[in-house]
Every structure is written in C-alpha cells, then in structure tokens.
N, C-alpha and C positions, 0 to 999 in steps of 0.2 A: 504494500500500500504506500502508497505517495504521501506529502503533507497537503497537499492539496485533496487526495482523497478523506484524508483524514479530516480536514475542516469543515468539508461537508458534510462527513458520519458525526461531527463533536456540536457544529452548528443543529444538526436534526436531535441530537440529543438533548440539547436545548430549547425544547419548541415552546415551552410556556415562558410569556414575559416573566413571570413571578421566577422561576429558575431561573432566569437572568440576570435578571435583579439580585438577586439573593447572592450570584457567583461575585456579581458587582462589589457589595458590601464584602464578602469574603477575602477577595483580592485585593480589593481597595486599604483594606484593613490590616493585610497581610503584608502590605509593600510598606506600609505606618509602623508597621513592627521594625522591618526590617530598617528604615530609615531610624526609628530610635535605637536598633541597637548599631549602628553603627555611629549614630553620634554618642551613645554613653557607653559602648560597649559591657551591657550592661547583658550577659547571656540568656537570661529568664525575657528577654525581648527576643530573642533569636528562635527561642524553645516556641515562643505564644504563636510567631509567624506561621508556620504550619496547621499548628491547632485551630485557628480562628480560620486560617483559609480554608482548610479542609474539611474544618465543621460544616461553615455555612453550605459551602460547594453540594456536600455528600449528603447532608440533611436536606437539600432541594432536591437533590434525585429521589430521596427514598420518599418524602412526605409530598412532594408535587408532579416533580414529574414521571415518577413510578419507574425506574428504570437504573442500568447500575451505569457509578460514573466511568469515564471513559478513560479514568488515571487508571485503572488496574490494569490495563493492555498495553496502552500507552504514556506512561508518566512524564515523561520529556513533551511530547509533543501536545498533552493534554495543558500540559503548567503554561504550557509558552502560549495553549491556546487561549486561557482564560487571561492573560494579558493583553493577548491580542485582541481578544473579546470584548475587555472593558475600553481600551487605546479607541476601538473604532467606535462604540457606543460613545465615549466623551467627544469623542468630532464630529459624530452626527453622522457617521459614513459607516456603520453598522445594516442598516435594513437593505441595501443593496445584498448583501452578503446572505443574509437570511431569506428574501426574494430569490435566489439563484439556487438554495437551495429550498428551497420548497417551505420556509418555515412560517407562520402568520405574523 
C-alpha cells in the first residue's frame, strides 16, 4: 500500500465530523505537550503527549465511529496522518480531501 492509499483508507476511517474533531483536540493537545516539554524538559510532559493523543484518537473510534484505529497496522503513517489531518482542517483545505475520498 502507498501513502496515498493509505490517506484515503485513514480519511474513510474518519467519516464522522465528531471523530475528527475529537483526533483535532487529541493532537492539538499532544503537540502542547510536546512543546512544554521541550521548553521545561520537564518528562511527565513527554509521558502525557501520547496518552492525551491516543486517548482522545482511540476513544473516537470505539465510542463514535465504531471501528479500530488505523495506528495498529500503520503507526508511522497513521501519526503523520493525524497531523496532517489537523494542518489541512486549520487552513480550510481539509474537505477537498475528504470529497475525493468519499467522506461527508
């Protein structure tokens, strides 16, 4: 599988707004981590970045979108995709991507 296949399988796995959202705050929240610990390298910051992302992430698949998430096959290209995810939602250049592949 390509990354390009793979955007399209990780975007269809996201098909509800509210799972989107929810990876939004996870990530968003997870790069806040990782930015404080790199200003206090302070390692109980470095510990939460994970937890907080992967909470919210893995809690949207099971309680919304019913389905497993896409990190357990692909963890590289799943991580890079939930940044990529959020990068195109904050510039407004997200729903082309989700239109292409099939998603509402």
């Amino acid at each position: 599988m390509t990354y390009a296949q793979f955007w399209h399988r990780y975007l269809c796995a996201h098909s509800r707004p509210l799972t989107r959202r929810l990876h939004y705050l996870g990530t968003a929240l997870a790069l806040l981590c990782l930015l404080a610990f790199a200003a206090t390298l302070d390692w109980p910051w470095l510990v939460a970045a994970p937890l907080i992302g992967y909470g919210f992430a893995w809690s949207s698949h099971a309680l919304v979108e019913g389905n497993r998430p896409e990190t357990f096959g692909h963890p590289v290209w799943s991580l890079a995709s939930d940044v990529r995810m959020l990068a195109l939602a904050l510039g407004g250049r997200l729903r082309p991507h989700l239109d292409a592949a099939g998603v509402e």
